[in-house]
KEKE-3310 file (N, C-alpha, C; in steps of 0.2 Angstrom, whole numbers, plus 5000, padded with zeros to 4 digits):
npx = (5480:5482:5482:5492:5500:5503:5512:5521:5526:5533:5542:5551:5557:5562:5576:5590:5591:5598:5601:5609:5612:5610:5601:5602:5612:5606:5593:5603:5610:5596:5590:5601:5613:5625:5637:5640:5641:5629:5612:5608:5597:5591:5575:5563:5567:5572:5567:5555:5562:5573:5584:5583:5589:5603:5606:5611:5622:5632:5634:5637:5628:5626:5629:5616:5607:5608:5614:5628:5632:5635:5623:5617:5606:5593:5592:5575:5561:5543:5529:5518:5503:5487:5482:5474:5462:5450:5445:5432:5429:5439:5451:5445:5445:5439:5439:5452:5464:5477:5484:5477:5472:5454:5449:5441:5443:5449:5442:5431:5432:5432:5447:5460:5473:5484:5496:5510:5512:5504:5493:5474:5461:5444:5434:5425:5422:5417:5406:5398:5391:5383:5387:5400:5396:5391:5402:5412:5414:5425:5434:5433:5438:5445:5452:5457:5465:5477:5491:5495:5506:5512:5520:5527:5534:5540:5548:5560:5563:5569:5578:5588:5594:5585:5576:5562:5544:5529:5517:5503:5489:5488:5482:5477:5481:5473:5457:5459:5460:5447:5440:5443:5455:5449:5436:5439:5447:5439:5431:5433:5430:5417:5412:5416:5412:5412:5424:5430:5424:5427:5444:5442:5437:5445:5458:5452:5453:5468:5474:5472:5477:5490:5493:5492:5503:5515:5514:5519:5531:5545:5541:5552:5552:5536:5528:5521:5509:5509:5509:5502:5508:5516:5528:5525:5522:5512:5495:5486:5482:5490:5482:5472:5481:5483:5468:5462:5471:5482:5476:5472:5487:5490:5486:5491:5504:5507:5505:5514:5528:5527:5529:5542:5545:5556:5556:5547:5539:5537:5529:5527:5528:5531:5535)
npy = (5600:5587:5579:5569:5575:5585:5582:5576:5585:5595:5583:5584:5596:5596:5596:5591:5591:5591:5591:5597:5602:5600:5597:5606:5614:5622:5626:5633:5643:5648:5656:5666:5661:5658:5660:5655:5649:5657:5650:5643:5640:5632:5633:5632:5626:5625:5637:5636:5628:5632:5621:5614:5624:5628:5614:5615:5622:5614:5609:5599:5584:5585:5602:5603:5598:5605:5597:5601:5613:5620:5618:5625:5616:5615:5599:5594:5588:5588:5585:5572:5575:5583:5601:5608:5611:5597:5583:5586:5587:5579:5584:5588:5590:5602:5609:5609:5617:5622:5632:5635:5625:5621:5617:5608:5610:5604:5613:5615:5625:5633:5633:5641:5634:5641:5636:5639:5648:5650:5648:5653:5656:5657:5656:5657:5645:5655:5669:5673:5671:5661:5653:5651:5640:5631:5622:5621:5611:5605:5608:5605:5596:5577:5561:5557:5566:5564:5556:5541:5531:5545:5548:5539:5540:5551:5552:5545:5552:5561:5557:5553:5567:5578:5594:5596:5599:5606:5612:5624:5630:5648:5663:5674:5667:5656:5658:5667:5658:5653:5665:5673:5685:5700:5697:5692:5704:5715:5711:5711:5722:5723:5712:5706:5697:5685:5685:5682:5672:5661:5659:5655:5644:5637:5640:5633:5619:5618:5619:5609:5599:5602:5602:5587:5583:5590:5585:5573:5573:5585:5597:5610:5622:5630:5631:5639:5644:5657:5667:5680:5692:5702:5710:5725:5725:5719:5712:5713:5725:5732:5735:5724:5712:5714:5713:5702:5692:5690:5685:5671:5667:5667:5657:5646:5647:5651:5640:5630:5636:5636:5623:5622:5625:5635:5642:5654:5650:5660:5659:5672:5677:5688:5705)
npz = (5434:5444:5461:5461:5451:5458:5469:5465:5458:5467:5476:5464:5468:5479:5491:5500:5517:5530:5547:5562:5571:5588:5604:5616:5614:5603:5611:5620:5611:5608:5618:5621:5630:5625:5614:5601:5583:5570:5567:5553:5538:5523:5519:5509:5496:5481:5468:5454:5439:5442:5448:5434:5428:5435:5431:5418:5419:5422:5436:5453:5457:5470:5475:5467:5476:5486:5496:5495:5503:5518:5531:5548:5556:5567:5576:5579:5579:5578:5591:5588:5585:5584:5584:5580:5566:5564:5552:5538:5523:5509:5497:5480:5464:5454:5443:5427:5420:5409:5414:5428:5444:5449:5466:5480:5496:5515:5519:5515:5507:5492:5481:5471:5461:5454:5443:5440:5452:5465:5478:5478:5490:5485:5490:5508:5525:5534:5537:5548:5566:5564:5555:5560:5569:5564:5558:5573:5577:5572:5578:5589:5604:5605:5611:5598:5591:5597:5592:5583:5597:5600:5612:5615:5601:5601:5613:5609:5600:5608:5617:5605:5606:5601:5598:5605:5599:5601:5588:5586:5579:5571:5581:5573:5559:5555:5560:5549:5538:5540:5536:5531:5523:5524:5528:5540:5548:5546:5555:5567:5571:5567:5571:5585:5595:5588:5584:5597:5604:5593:5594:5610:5609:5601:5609:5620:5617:5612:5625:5633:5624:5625:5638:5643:5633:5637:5652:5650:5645:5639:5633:5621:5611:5608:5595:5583:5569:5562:5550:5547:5542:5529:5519:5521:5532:5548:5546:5558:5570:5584:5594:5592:5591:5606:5610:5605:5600:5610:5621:5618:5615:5628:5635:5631:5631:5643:5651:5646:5647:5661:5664:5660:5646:5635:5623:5613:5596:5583:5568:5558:5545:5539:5540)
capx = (5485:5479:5486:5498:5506:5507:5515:5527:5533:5534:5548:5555:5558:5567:5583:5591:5591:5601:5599:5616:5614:5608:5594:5606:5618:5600:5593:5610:5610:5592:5590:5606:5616:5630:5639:5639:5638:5619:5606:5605:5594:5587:5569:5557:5571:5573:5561:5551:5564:5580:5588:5586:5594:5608:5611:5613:5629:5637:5638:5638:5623:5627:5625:5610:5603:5609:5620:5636:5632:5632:5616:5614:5598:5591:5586:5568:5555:5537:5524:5513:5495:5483:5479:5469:5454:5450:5439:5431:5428:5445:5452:5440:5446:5434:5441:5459:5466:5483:5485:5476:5466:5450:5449:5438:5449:5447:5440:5426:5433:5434:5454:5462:5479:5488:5501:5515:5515:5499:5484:5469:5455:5439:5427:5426:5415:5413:5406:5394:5393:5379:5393:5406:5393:5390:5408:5414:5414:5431:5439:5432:5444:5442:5458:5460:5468:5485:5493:5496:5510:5514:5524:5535:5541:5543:5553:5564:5569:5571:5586:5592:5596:5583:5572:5554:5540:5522:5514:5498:5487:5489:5477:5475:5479:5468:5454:5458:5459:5439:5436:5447:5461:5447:5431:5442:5449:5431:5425:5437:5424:5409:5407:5421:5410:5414:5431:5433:5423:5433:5449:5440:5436:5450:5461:5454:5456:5475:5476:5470:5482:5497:5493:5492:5508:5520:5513:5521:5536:5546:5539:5558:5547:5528:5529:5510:5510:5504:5506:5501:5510:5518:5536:5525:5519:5507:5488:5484:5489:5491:5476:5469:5484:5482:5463:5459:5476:5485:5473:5474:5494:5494:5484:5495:5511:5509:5505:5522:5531:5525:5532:5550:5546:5561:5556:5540:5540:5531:5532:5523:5526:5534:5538)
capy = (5596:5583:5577:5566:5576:5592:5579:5574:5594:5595:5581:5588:5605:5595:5598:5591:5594:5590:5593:5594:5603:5596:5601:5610:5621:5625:5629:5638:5647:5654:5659:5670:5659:5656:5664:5651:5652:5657:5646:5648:5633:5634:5631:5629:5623:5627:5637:5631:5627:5633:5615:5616:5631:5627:5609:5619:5626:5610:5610:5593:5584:5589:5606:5606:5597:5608:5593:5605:5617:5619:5623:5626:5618:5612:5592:5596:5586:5589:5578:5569:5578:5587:5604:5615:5608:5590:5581:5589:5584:5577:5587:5588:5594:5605:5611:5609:5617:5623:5639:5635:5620:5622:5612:5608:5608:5600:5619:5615:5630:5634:5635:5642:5635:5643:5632:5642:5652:5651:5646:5658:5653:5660:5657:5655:5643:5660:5675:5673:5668:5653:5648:5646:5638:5625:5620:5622:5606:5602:5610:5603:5591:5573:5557:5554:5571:5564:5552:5534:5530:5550:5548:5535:5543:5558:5551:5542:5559:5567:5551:5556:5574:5580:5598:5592:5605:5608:5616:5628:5636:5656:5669:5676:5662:5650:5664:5671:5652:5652:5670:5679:5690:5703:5696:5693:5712:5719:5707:5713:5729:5721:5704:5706:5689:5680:5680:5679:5664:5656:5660:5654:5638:5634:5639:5630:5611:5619:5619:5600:5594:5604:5599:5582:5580:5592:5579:5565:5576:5592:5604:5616:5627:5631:5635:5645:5646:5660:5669:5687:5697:5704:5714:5730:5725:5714:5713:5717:5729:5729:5733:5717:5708:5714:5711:5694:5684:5689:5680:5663:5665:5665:5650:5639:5650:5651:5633:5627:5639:5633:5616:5621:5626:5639:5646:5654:5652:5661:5660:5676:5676:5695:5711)
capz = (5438:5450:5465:5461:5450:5461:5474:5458:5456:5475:5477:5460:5470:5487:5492:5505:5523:5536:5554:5565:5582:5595:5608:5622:5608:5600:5616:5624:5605:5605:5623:5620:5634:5621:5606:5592:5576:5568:5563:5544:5534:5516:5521:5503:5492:5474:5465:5449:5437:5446:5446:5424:5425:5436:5428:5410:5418:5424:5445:5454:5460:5478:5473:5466:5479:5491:5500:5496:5505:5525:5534:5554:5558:5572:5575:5580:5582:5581:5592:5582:5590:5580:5587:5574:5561:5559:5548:5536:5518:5505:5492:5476:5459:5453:5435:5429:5414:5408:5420:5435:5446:5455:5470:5486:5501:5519:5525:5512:5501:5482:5480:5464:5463:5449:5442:5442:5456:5472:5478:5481:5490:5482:5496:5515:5527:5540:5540:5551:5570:5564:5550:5565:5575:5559:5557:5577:5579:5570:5584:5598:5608:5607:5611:5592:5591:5599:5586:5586:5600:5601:5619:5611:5596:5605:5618:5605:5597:5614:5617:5598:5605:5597:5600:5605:5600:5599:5584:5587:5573:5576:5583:5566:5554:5558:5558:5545:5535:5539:5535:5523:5526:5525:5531:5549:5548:5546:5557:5572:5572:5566:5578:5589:5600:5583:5585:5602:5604:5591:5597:5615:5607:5599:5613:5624:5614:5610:5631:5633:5622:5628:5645:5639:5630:5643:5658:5648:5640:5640:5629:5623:5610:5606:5588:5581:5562:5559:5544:5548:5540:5522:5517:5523:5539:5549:5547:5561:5572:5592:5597:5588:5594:5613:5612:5602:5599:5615:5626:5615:5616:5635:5637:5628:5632:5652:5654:5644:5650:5668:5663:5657:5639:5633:5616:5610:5591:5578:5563:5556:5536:5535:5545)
cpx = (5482:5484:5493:5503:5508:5510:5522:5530:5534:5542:5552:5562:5562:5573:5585:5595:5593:5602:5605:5616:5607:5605:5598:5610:5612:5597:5596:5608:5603:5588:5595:5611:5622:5629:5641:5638:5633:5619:5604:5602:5590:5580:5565:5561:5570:5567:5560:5557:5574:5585:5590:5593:5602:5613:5612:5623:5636:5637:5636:5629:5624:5625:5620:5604:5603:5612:5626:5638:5630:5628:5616:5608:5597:5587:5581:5564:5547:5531:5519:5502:5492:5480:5474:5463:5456:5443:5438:5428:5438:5445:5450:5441:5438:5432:5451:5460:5475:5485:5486:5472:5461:5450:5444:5442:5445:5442:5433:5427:5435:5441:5458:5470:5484:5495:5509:5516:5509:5495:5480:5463:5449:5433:5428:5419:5411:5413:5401:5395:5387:5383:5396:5401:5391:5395:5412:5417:5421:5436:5438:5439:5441:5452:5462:5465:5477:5486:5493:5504:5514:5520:5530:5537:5543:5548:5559:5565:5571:5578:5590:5595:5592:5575:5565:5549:5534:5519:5505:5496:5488:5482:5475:5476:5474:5460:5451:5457:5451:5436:5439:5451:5456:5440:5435:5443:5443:5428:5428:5433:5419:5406:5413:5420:5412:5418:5433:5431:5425:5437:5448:5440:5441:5457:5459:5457:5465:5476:5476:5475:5490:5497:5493:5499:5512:5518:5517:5528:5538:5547:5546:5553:5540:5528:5520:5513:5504:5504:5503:5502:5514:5525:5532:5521:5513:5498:5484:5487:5489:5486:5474:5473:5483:5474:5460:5465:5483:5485:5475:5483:5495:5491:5487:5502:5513:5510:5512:5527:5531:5530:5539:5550:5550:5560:5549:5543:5537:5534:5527:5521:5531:5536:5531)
cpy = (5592:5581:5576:5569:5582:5590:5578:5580:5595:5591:5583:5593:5602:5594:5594:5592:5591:5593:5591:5596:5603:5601:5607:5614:5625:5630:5637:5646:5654:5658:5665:5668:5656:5659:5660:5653:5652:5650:5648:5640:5635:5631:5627:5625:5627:5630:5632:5634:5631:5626:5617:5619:5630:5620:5611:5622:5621:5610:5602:5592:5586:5596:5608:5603:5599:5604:5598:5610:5617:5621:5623:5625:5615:5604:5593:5590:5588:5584:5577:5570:5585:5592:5611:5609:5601:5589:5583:5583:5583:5581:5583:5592:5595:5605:5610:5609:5618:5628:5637:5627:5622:5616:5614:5606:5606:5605:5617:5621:5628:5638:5637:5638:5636:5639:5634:5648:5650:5649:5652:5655:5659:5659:5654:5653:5650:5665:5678:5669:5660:5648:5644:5640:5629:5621:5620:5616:5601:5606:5610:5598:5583:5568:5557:5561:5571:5556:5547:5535:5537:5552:5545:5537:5549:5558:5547:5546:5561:5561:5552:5564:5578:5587:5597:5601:5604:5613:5618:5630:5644:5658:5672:5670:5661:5653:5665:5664:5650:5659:5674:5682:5696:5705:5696:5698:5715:5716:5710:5718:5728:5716:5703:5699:5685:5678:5679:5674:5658:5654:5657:5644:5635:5633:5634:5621:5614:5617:5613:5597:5595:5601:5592:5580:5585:5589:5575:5566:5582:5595:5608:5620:5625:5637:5637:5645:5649:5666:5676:5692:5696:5709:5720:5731:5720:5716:5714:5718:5729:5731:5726:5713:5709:5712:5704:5689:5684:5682:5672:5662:5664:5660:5646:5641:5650:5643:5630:5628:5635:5628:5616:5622:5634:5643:5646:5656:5656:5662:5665:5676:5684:5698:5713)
cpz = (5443:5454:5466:5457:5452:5467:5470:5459:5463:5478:5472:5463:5477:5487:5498:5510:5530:5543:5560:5572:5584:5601:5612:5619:5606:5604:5620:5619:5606:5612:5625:5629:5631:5615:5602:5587:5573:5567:5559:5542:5528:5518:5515:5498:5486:5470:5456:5444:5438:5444:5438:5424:5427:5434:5421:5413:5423:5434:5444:5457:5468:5478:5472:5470:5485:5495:5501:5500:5513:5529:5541:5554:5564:5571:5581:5578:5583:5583:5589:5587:5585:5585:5584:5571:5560:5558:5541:5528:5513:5501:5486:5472:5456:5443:5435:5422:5414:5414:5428:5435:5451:5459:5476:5492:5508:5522:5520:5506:5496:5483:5475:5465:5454:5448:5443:5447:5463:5471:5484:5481:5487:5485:5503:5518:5533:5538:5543:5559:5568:5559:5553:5568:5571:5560:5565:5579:5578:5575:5591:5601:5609:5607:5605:5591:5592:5594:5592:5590:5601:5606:5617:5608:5596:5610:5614:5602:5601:5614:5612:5601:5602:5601:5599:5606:5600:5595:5585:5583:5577:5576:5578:5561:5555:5557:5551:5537:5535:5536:5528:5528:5529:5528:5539:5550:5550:5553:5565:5575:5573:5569:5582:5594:5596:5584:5589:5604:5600:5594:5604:5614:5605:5606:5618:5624:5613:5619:5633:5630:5623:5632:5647:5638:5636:5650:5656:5647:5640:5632:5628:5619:5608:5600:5585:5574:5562:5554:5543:5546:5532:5524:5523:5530:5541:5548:5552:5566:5582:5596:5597:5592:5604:5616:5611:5603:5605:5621:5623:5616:5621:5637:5635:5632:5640:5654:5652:5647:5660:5670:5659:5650:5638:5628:5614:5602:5586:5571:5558:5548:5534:5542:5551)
residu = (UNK:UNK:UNK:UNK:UNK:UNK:UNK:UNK:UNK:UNK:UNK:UNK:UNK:UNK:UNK:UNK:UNK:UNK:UNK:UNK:UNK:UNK:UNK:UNK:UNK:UNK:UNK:UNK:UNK:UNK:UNK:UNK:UNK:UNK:UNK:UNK:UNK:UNK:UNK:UNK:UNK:UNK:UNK:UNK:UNK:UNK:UNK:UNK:UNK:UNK:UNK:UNK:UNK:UNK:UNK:UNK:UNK:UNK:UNK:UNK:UNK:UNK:UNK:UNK:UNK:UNK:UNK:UNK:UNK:UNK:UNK:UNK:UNK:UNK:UNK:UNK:UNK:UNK:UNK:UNK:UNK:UNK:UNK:UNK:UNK:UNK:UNK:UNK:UNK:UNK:UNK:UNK:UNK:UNK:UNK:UNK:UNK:UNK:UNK:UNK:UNK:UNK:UNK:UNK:UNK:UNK:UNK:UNK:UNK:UNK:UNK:UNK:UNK:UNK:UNK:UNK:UNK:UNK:UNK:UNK:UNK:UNK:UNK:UNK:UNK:UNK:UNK:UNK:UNK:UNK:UNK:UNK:UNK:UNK:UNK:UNK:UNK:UNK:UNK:UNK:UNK:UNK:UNK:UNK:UNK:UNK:UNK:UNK:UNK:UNK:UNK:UNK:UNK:UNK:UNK:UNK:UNK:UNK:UNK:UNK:UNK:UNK:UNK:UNK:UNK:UNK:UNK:UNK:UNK:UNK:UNK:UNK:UNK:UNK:UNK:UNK:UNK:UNK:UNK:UNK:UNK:UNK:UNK:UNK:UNK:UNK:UNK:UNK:UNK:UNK:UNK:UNK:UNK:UNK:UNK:UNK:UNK:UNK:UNK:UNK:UNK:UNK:UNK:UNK:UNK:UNK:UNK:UNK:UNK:UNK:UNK:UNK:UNK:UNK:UNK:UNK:UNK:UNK:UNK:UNK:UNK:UNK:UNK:UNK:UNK:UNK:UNK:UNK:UNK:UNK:UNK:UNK:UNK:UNK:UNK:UNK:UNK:UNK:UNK:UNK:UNK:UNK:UNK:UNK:UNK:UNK:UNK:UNK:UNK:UNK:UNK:UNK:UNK:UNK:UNK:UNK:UNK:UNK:UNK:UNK:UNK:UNK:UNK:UNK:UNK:UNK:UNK:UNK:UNK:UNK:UNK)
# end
């Protein structure tokens, strides 16, 4: 499958998504300063072949593109500033048959991506502190980092009523995207300097460019993808979390906070 046409099955599978309340309801709502009614929104859209199935039994187009139905979302805003990995090398099909494609992605890894259902990476650029030391350099801090006119179209959502965020890689994501779920785990024990001089590294370019963009603009949430966890629980557990990925959340999280930001986000992936 090449690019364009897992970009093809990708708008296939889009539904859309309308955005209605407004920064101060949103705010009021998830501060618990007001009893509105939830915030519910269909997030991924329709699985692979769901539409088919549902057009075999007659609904309307608005139905099946999720228009008919009413979703509480937030209009949000994320400022155009890169704050995790840049550079790197372009994605590079490897192999690609009926099943799966192999590909080279920006981390430099060998990725499976099974056509109907996920992508498994099959190799990582760290498991050593001289690998990080090889590749660190996509997370240093440098101007280009913050988009073109960033201030401007962030102040021109903020006038639309619109929830102004900044996205973070997490304490473990991000990690665990150079190591493995299970090379970072082990490694928690085995080179504990590993990963805190990551997380050190990384956090400190995360704080340059918060301090950055909440000088110019009020920060409401600081959203972290981080992906941590499964149905049966997180990957790691509160030690981990109170020794490596605490530190990294209070350097982003106290400074915003400082500056008037209202809502820490995470987005975990499970329980």
């Amino acid at each position: 499958m090449s690019a364009q046409s897992i970009q093809d099955t990708h708008r296939a599978l889009e539904i859309h998504r309308a955005m209605e309340v407004a920064r101060e309801e949103y705010l009021e709502y998830m501060t618990f300063h007001s009893k509105g009614p939830p915030m519910f929104t269909e997030i991924f859209g329709s699985l692979l072949g769901l539409k088919e199935e549902w057009g075999e039994q007659g609904p309307s187009e608005a139905e099946i593109d999720f228009s008919a139905f009413r979703y509480r979302r937030p209009m949000s805003y994320s400022v155009a500033v890169n704050t995790g990995w840049v550079g790197g090398g372009t994605s590079k099909i490897l192999e690609d048959n009926g099943e799966f494609t192999v590909a080279l992605d920006q981390y430099g890894r060998r990725v499976k991506l099974f056509k109907r259902s996920a992508t498994l990476p099959l190799d990582y650029p760290v498991e050593s502190m001289d690998d990080w030391l090889r590749i660190k350099s996509h997370y240093d801090y440098n101007d280009a980092r913050l988009g073109e006119a960033w201030k401007d179209r962030a102040l021109a959502a903020r006038e639309k009523g619109m929830v102004i965020q900044v996205s973070v890689p997490g304490g473990f994501d991000e990690p665990r995207q150079l190591m493995g779920e299970a090379g970072l785990c082990e490694s928690y024990y085995t080179q504990p300097d590993l990963i805190h001089e990551m997380l050190e590294t990384m956090g400190e370019t995360v704080v340059r460019i918060l301090d950055r963009v909440s000088s110019e603009i009020q920060v409401d949430p600081l959203f972290v993808q981080e992906d941590m966890a499964g149905k049966s629980g997180p990957l790691a557990g509160p030690k981990q979390v109170e020794s490596f990925i605490k530190p990294y959340y209070r350097k982003a999280w106290d400074l915003l906070k400082s500056r008037g930001a209202r809502i820490f986000s995470q987005d975990s992936d499970g329980d």
